[in-house]
FIGUZA-193486 format. One record per residue: residue number from 1; residue in one letter; x, y, z of N, C-alpha, C, CB in turn. Coordinates in steps of 0.2 Angstrom, whole numbers, plus 2048, in hexadecimal, padded with zeros to 3 digits. Glycine has a CB too. Layout:
! FIGUZA-193486
@nr:NUM	rest:A	nu:X	nv:Y	nw:Z	cau:X	cav:Y	caw:Z	cu:X	cv:Y	cw:Z	cbu:X	cbv:Y	cbw:Z
...
//
This chain:
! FIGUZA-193486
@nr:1	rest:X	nu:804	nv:7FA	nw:800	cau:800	cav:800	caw:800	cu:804	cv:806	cw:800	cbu:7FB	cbv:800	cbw:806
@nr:2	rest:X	nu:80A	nv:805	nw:805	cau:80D	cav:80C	caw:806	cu:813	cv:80E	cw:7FF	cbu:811	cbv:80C	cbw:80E
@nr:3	rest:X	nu:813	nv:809	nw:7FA	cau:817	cav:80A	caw:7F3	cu:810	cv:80C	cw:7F0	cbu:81C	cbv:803	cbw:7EE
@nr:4	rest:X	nu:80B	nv:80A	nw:7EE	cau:804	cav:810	caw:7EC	cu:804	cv:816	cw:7EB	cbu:800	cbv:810	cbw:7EE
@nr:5	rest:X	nu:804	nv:819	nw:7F2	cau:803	cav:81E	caw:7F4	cu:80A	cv:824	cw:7F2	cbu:802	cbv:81C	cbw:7FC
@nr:6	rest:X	nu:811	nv:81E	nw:7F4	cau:817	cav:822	caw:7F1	cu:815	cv:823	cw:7E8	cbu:81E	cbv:81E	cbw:7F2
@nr:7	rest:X	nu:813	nv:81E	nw:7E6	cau:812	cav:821	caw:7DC	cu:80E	cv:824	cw:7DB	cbu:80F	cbv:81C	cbw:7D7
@nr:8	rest:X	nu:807	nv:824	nw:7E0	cau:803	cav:82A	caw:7DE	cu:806	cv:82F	cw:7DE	cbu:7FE	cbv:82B	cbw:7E1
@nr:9	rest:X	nu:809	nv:833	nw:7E5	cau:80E	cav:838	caw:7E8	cu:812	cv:83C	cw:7E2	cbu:815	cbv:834	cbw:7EE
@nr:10	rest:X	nu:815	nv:835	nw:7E0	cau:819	cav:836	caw:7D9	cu:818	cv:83A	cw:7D2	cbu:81B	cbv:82F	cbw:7D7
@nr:11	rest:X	nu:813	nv:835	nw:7D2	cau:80E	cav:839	caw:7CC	cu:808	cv:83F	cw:7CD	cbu:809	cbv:832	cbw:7CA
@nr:12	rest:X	nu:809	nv:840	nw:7D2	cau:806	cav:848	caw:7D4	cu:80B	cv:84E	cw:7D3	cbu:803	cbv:849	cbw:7DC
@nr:13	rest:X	nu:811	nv:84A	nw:7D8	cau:816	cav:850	caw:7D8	cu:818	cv:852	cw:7CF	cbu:81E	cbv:84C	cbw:7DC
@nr:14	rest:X	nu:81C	nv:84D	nw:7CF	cau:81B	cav:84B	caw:7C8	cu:818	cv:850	cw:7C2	cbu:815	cbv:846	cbw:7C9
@nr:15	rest:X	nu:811	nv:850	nw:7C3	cau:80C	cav:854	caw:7BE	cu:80F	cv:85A	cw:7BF	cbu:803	cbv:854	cbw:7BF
@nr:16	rest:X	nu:80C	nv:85C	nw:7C6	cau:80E	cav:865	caw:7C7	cu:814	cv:866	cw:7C3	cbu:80F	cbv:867	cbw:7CF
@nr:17	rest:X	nu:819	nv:862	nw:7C4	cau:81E	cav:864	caw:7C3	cu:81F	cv:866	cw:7BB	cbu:822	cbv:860	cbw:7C5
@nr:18	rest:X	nu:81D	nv:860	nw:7B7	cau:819	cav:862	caw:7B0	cu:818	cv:867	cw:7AE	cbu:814	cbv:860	cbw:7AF
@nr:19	rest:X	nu:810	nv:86A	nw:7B4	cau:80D	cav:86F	caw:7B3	cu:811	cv:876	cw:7B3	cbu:808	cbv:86E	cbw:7B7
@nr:20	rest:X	nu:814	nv:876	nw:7B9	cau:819	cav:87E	caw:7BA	cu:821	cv:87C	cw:7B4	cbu:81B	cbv:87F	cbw:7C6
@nr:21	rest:X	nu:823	nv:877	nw:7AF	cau:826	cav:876	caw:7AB	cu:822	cv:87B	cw:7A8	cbu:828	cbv:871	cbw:7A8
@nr:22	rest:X	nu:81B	nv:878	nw:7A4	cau:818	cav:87D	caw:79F	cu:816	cv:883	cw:7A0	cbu:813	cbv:87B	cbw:79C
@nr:23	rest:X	nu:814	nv:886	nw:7A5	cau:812	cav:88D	caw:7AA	cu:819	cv:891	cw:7A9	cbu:810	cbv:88A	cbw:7B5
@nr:24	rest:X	nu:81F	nv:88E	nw:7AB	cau:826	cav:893	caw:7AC	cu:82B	cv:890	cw:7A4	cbu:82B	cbv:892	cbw:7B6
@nr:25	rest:X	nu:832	nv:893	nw:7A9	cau:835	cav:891	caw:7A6	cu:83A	cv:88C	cw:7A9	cbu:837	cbv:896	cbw:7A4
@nr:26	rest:X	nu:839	nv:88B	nw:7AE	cau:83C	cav:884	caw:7B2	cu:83D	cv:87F	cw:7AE	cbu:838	cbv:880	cbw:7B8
@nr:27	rest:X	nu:841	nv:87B	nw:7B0	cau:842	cav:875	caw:7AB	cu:843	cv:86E	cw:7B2	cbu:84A	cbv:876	cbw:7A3
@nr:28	rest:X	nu:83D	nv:86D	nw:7B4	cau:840	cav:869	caw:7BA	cu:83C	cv:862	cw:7B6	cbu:83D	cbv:86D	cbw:7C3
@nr:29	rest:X	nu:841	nv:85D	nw:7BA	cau:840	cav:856	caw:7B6	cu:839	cv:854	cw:7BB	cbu:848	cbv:850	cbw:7B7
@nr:30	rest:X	nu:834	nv:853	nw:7B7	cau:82F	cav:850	caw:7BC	cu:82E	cv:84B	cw:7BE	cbu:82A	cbv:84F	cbw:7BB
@nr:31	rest:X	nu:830	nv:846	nw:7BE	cau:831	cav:840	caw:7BF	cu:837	cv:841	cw:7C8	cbu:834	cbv:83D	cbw:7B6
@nr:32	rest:X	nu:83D	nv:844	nw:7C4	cau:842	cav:847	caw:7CB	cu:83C	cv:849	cw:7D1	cbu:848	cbv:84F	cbw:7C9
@nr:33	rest:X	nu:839	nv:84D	nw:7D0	cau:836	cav:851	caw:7D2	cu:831	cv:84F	cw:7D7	cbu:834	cbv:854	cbw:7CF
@nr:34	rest:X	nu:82B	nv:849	nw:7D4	cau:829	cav:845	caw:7D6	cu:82D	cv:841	cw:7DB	cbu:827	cbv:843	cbw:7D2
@nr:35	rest:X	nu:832	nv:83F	nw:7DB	cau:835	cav:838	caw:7E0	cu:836	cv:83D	cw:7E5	cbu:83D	cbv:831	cbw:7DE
@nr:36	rest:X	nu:83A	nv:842	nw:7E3	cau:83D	cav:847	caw:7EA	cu:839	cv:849	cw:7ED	cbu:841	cbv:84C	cbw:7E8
@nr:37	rest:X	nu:834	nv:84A	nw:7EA	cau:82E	cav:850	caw:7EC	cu:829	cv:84B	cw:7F2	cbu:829	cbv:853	cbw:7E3
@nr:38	rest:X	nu:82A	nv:843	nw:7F0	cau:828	cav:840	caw:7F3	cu:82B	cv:83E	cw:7F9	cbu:827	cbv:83B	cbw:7F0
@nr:39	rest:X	nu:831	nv:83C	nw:7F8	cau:835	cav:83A	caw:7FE	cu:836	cv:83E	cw:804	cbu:83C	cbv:839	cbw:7FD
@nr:40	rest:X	nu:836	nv:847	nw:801	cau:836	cav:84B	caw:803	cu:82F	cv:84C	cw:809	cbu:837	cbv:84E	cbw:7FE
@nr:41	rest:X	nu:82B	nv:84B	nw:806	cau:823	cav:84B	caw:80A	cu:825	cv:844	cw:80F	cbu:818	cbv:849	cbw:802
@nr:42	rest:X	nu:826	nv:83E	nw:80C	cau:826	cav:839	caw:811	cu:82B	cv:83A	cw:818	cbu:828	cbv:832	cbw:80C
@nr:43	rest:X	nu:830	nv:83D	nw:817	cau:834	cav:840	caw:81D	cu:832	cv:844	cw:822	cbu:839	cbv:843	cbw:81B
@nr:44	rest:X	nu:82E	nv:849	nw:81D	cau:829	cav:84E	caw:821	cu:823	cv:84A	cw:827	cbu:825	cbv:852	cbw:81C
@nr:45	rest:X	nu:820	nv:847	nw:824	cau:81B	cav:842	caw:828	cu:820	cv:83E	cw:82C	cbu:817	cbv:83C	cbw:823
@nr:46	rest:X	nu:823	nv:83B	nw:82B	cau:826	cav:838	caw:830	cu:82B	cv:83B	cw:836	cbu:828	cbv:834	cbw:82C
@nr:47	rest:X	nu:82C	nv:842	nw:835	cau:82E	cav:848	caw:83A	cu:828	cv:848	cw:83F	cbu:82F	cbv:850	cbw:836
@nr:48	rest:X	nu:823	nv:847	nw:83C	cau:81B	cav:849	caw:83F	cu:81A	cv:844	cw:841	cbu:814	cbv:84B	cbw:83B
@nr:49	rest:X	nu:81D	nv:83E	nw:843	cau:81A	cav:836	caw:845	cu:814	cv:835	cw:840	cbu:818	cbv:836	cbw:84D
@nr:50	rest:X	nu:813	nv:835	nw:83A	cau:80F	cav:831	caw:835	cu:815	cv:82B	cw:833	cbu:80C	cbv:836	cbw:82D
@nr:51	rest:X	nu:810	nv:827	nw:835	cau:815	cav:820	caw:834	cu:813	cv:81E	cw:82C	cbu:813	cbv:819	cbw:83A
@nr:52	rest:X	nu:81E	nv:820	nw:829	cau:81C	cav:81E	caw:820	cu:821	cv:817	cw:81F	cbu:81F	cbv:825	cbw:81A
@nr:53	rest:X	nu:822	nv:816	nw:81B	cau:827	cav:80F	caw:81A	cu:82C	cv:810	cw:817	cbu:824	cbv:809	cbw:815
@nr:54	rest:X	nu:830	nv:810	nw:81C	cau:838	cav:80F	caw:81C	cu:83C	cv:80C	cw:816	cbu:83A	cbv:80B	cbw:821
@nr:55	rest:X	nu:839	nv:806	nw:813	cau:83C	cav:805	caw:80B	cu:839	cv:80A	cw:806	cbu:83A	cbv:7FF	cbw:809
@nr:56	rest:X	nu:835	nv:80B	nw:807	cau:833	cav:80F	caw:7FF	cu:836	cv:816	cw:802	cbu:829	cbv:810	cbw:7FE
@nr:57	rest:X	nu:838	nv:818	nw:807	cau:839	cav:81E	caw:808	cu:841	cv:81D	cw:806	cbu:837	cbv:820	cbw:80F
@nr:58	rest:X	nu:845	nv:817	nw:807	cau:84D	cav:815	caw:805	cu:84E	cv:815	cw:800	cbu:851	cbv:80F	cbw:806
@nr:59	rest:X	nu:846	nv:811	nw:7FA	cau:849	cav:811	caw:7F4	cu:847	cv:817	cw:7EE	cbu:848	cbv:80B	cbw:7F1
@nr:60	rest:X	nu:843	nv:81B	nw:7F1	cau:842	cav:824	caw:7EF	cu:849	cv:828	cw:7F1	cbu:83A	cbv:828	cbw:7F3
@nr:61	rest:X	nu:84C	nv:826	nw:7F5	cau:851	cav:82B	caw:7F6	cu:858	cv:829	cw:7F1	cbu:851	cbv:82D	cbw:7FE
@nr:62	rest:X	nu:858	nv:822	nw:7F1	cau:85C	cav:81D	caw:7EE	cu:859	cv:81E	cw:7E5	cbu:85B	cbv:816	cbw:7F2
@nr:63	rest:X	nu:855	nv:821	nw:7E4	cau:854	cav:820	caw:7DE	cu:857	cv:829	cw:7DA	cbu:84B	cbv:81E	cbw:7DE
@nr:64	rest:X	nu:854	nv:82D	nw:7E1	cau:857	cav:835	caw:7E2	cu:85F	cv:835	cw:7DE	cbu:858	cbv:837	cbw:7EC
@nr:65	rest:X	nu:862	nv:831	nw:7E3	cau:867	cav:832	caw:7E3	cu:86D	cv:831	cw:7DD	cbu:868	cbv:830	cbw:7E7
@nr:66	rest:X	nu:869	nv:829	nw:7DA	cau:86C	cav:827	caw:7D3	cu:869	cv:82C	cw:7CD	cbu:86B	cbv:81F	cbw:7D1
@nr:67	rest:X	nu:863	nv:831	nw:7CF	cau:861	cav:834	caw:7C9	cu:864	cv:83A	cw:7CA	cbu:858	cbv:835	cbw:7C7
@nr:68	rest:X	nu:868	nv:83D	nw:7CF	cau:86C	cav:842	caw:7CF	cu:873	cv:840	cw:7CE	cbu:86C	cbv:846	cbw:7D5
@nr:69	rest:X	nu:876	nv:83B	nw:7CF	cau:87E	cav:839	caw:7CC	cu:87C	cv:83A	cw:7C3	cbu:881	cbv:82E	cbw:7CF
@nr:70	rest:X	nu:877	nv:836	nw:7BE	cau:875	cav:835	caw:7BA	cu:875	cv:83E	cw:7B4	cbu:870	cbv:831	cbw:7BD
@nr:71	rest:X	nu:871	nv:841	nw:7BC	cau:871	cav:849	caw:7B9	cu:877	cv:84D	cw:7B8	cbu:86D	cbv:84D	cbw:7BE
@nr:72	rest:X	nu:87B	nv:849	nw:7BC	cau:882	cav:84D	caw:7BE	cu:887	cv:849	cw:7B8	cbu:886	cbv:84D	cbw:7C7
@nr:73	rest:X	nu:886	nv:845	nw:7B6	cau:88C	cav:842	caw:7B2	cu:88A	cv:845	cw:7AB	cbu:88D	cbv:83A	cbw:7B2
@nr:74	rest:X	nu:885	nv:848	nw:7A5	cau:881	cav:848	caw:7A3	cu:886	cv:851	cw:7A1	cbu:878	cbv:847	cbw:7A7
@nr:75	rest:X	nu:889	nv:852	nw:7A6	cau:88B	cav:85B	caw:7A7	cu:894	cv:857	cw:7A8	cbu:886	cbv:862	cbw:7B2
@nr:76	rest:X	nu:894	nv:853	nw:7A7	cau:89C	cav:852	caw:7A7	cu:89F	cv:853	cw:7A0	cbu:89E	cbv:84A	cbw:7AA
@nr:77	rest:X	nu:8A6	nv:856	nw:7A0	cau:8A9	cav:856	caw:79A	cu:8AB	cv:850	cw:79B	cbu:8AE	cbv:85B	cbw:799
@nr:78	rest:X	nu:8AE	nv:84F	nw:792	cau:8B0	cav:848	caw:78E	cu:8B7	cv:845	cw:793	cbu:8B4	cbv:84B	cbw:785
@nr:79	rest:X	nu:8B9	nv:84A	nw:796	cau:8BF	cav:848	caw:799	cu:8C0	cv:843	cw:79F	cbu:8C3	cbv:84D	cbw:79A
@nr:80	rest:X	nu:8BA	nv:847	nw:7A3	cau:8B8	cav:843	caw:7AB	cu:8B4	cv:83B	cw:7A7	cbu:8B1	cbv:849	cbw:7B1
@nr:81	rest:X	nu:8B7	nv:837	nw:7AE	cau:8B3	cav:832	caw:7AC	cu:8AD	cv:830	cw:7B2	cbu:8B7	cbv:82D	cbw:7AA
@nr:82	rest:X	nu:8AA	nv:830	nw:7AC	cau:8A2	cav:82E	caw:7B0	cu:8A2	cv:828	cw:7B4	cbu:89B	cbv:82D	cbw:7AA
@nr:83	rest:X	nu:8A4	nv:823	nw:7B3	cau:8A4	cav:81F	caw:7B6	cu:8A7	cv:81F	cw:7BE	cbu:8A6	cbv:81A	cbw:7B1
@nr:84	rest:X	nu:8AD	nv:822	nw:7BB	cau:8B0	cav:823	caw:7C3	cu:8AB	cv:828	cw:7C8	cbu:8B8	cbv:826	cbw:7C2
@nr:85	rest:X	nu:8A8	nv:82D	nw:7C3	cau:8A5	cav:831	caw:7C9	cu:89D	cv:82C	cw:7CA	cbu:8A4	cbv:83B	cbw:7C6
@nr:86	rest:X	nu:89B	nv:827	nw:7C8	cau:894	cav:825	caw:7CC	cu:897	cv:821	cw:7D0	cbu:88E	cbv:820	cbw:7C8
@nr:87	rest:X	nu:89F	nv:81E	nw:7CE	cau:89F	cav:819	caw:7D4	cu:8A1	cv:81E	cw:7DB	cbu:8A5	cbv:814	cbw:7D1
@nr:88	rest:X	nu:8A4	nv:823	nw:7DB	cau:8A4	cav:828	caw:7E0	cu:89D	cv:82B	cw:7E4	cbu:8A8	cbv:82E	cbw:7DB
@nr:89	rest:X	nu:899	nv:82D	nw:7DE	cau:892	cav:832	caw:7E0	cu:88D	cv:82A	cw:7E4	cbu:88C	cbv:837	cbw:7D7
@nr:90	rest:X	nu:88F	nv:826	nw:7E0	cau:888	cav:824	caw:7E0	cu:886	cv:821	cw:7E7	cbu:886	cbv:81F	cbw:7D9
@nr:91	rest:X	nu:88D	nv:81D	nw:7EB	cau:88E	cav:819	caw:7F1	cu:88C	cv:81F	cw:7F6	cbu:895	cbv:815	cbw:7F2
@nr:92	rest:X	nu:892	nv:826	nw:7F6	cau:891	cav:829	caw:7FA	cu:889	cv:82B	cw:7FA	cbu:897	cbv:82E	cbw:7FA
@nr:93	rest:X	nu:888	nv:82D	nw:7F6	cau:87E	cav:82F	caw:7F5	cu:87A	cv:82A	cw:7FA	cbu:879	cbv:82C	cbw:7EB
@nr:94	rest:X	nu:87E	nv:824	nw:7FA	cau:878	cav:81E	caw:7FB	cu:878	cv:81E	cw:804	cbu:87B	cbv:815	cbw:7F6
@nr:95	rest:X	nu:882	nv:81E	nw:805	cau:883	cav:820	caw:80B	cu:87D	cv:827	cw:810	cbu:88B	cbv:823	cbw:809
@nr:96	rest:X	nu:87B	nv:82C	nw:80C	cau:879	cav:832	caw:80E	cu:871	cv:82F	cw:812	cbu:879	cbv:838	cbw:807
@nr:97	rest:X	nu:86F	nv:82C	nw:809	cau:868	cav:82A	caw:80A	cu:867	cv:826	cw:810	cbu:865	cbv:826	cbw:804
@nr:98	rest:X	nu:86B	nv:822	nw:810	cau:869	cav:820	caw:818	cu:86B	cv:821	cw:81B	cbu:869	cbv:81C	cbw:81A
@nr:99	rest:X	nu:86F	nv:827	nw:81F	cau:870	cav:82A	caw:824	cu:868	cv:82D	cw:823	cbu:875	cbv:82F	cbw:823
@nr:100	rest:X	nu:866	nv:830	nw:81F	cau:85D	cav:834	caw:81E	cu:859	cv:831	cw:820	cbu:85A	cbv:834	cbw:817
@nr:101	rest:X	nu:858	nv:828	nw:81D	cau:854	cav:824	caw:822	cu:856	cv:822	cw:829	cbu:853	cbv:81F	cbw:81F
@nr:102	rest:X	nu:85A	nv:822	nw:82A	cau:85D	cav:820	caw:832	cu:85E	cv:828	cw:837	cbu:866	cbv:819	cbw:830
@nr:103	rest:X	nu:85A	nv:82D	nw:833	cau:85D	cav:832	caw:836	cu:862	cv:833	cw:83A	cbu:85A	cbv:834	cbw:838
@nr:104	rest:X	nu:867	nv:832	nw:837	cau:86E	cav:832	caw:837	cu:871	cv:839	cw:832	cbu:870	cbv:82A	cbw:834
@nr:105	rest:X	nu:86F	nv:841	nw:837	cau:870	cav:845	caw:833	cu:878	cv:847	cw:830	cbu:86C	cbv:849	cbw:836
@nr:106	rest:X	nu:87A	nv:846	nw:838	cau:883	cav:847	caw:836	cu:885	cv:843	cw:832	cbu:889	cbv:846	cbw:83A
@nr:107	rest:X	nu:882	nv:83C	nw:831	cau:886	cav:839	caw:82B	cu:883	cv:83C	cw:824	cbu:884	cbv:830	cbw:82A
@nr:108	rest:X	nu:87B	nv:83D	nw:824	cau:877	cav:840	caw:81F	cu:87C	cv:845	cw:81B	cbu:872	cbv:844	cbw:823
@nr:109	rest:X	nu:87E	nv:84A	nw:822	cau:882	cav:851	caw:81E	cu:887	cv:84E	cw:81C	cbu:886	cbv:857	cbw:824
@nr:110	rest:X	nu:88C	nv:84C	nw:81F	cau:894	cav:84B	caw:81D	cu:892	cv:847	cw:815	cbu:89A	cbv:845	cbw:824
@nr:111	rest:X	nu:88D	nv:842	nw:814	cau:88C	cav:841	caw:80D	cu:889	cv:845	cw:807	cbu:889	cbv:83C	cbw:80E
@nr:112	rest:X	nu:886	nv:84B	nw:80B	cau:884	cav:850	caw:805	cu:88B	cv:854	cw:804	cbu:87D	cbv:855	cbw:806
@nr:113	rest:X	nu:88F	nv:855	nw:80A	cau:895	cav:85A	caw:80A	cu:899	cv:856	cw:805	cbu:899	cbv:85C	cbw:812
@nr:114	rest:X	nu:89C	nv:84E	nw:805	cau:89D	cav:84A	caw:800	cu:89C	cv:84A	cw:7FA	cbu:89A	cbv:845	cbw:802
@nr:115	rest:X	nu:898	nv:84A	nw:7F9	cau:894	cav:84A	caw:7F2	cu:893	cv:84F	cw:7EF	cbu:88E	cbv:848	cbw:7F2
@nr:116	rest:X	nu:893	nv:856	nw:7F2	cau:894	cav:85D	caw:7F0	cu:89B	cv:85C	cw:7ED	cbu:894	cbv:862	cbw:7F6
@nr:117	rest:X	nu:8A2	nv:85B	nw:7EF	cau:8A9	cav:85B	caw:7EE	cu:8A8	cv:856	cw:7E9	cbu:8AE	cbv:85A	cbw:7F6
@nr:118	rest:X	nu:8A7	nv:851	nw:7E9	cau:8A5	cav:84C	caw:7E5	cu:8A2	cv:84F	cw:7DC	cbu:89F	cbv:849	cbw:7EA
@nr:119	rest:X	nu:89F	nv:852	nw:7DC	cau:89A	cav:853	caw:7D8	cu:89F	cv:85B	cw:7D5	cbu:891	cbv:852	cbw:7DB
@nr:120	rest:X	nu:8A0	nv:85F	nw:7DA	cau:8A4	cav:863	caw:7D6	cu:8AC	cv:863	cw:7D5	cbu:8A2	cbv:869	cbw:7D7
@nr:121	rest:X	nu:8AE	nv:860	nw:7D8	cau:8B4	cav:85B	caw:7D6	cu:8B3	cv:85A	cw:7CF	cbu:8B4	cbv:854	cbw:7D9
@nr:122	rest:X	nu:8AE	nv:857	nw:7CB	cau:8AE	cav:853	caw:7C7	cu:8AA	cv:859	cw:7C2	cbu:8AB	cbv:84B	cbw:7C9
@nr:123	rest:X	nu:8A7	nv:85E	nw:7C3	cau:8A4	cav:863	caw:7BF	cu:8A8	cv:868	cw:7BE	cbu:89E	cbv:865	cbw:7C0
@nr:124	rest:X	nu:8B1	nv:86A	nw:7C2	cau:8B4	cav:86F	caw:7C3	cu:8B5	cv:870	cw:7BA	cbu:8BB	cbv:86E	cbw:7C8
@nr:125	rest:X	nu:8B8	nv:876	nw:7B8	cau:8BB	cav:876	caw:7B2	cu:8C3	cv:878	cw:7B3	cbu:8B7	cbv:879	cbw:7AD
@nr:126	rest:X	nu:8C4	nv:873	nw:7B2	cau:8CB	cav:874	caw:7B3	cu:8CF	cv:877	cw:7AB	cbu:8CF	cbv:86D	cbw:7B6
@nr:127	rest:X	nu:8D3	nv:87C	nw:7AE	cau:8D6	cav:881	caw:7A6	cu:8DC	cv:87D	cw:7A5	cbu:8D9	cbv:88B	cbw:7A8
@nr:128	rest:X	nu:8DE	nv:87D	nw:79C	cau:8E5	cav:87A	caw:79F	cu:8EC	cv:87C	cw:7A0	cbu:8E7	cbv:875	cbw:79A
@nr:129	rest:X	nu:8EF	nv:87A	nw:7A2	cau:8F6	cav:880	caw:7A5	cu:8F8	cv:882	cw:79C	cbu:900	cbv:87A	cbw:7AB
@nr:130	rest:X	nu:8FC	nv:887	nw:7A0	cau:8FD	cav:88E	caw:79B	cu:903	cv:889	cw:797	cbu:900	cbv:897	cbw:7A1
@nr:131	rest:X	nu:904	nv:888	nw:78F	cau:908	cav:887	caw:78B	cu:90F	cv:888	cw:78E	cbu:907	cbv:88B	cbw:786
@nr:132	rest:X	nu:912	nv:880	nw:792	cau:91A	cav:883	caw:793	cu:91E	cv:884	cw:791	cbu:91D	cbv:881	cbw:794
@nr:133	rest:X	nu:91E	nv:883	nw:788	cau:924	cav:887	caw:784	cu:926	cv:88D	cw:785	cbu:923	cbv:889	cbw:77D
@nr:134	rest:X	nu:91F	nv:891	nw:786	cau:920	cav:897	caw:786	cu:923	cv:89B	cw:78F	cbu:919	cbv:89B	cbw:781
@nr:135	rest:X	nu:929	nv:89F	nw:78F	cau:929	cav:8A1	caw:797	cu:926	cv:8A3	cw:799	cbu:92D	cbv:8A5	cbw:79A
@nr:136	rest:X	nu:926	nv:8A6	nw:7A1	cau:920	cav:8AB	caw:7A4	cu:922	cv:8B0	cw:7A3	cbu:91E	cbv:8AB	cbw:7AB
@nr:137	rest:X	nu:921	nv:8B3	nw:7A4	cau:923	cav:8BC	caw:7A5	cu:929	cv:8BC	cw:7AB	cbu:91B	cbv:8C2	cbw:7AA
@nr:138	rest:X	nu:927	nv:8B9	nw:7B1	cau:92D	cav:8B6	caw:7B5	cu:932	cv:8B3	cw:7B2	cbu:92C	cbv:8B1	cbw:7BA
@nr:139	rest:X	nu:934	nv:8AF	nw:7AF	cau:938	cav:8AE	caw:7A9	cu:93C	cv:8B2	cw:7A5	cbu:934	cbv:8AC	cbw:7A5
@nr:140	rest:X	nu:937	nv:8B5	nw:7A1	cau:93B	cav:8BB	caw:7A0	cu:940	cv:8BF	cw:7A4	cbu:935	cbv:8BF	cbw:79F
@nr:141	rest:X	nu:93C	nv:8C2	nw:7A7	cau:941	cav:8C7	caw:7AB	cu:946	cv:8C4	cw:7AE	cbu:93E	cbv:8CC	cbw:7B1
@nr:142	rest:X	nu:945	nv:8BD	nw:7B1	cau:94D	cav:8BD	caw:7B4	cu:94F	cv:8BC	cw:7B0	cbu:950	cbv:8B8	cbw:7B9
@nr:143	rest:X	nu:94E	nv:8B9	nw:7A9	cau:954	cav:8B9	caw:7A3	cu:959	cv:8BF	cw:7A0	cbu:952	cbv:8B7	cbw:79D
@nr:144	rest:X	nu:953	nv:8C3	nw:7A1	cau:956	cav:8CB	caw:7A0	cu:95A	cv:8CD	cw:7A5	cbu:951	cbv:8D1	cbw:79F
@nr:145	rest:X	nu:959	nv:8CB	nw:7AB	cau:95B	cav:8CB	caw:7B0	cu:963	cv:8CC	cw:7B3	cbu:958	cbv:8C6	cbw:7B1
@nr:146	rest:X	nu:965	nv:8C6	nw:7AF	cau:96D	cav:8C4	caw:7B2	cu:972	cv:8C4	cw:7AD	cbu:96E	cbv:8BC	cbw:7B6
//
């Protein structure tokens, strides 16, 4: 009953989200929007003591999490490799999520703090060093120098 109730959740969140796509200019994924938007409400209830189910609540946020590694590799240059950053994002993510369910916030954080360095680690853009042929300006002058 209580994965029902999550799909419906889903598929409400879901629509709106649709709906305020065609209304603005957001481009939010509806589907994202829906699981998060769900997991999101299911944590809330359960702050309030509404008793929700602890698996469907692991595998919405566990679903979260591989549809944000997935969003983030998508924005990687040719050079990084994707594979190494899911194998990086995707455990620590998973790490976090269940700190979430086990309200386990300090592990929670340190896995989003994680995953932050993680994720722009792997989106930095790195410039490439300046052509060694040519000297620096430092270069220069001590040659004139002596």
């Amino acid at each position: 009953m209580a994965i029902n109730l999550a799909i419906i959740s889903i598929l409400a969140i879901g629509t709106l989200a649709f709906i305020v796509n065609k209304i603005t200019n957001l481009r939010i994924c509806p589907i994202c929007a829906g699981v998060a938007g769900t997991w999101l409400l299911m944590l809330v209830l359960r702050f309030l003591d509404y008793p929700i189910s602890i698996p469907v609540l692991a595998i919405l946020i566990g679903g979260s999490v591989v549809g944000i590694a997935y969003t983030i590799e998508k924005r990687l240059s040719g050079s990084r490799s994707a594979f190494l950053f899911k194998t990086l994002f995707i455990p620590v993510g998973f790490i976090g999520a269940w700190g979430i369910v086990e309200e386990n916030w300090i592990l929670a954080a340190v896995s989003v703090i994680a995953l932050s360095v993680i994720a722009s680690g792997f989106l930095a853009k790195f410039s490439p060093p300046s052509n060694a042929s040519h000297p620096s300006e430092l270069q220069k002058k001590l040659e004139k120098c002596c």
